[in-house]
C-alpha positions in Angstrom: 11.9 3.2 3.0 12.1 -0.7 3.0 9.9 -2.1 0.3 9.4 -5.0 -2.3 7.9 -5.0 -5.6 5.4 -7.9 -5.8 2.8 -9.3 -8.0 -0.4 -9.8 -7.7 -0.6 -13.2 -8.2 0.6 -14.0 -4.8 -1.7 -11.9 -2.8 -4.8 -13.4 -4.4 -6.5 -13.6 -0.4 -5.0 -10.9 0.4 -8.1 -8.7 2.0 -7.8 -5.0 0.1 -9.3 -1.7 1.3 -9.6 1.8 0.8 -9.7 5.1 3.0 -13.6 5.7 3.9 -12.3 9.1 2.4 -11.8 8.2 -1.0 -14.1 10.2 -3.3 -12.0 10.3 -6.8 -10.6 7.3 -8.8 -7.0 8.4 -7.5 -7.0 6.4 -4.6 -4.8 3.2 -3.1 -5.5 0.5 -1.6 -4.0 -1.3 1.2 -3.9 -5.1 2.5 -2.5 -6.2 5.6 -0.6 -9.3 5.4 -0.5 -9.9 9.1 3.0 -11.4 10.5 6.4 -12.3 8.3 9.0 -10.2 6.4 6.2 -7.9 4.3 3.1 -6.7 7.0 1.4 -4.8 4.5 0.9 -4.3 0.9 -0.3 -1.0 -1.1 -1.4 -0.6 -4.9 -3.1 1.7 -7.1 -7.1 0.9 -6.7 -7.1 1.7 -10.9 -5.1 -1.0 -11.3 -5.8 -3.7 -9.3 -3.9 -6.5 -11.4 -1.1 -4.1 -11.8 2.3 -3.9 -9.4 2.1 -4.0 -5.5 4.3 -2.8 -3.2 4.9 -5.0 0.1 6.2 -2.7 3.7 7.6 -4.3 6.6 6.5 -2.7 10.0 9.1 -0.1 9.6 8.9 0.8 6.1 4.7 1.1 6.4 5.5 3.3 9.6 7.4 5.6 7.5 5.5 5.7 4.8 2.4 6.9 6.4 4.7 9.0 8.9 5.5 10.7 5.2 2.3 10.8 3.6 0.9 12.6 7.0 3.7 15.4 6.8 3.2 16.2 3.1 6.4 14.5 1.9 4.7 13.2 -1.0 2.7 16.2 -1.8 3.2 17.6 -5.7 3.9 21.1 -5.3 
């Protein structure tokens, strides 16, 4: 999966949201960053200051094409 580890610091506009879904504190968050090398960033919504990750297209594509077919389920 293509990623980058980021900081906050430079996503400071960066508009973050969380699934509608979300009922618990173990939830992410996501931002979309619009067009250049990173499209969308992710991080923990418990840790908002903490580390970010940053997708490309392809990368976020397969990480939700993961996350949809259980590949990050703890079993």
């Amino acid at each position: 999966m293509n990623q980058i580890h980021t900081s906050t610091t430079s996503l400071a506009g960066a508009a973050w949201r969380k699934s509608t879904r979300s009922q618990t504190s173990n939830c992410v968050e996501v931002a979309p960053l619009g067009t250049g090398p990173a499209t969308m960033a992710l991080r923990d919504s418990k840790d908002p200051s903490g580390p970010v990750l940053l997708f490309n297209r392809a990368g976020w594509l397969g990480f939700i094409a993961g996350a949809k077919n259980g590949q990050f389920d703890l079993n």
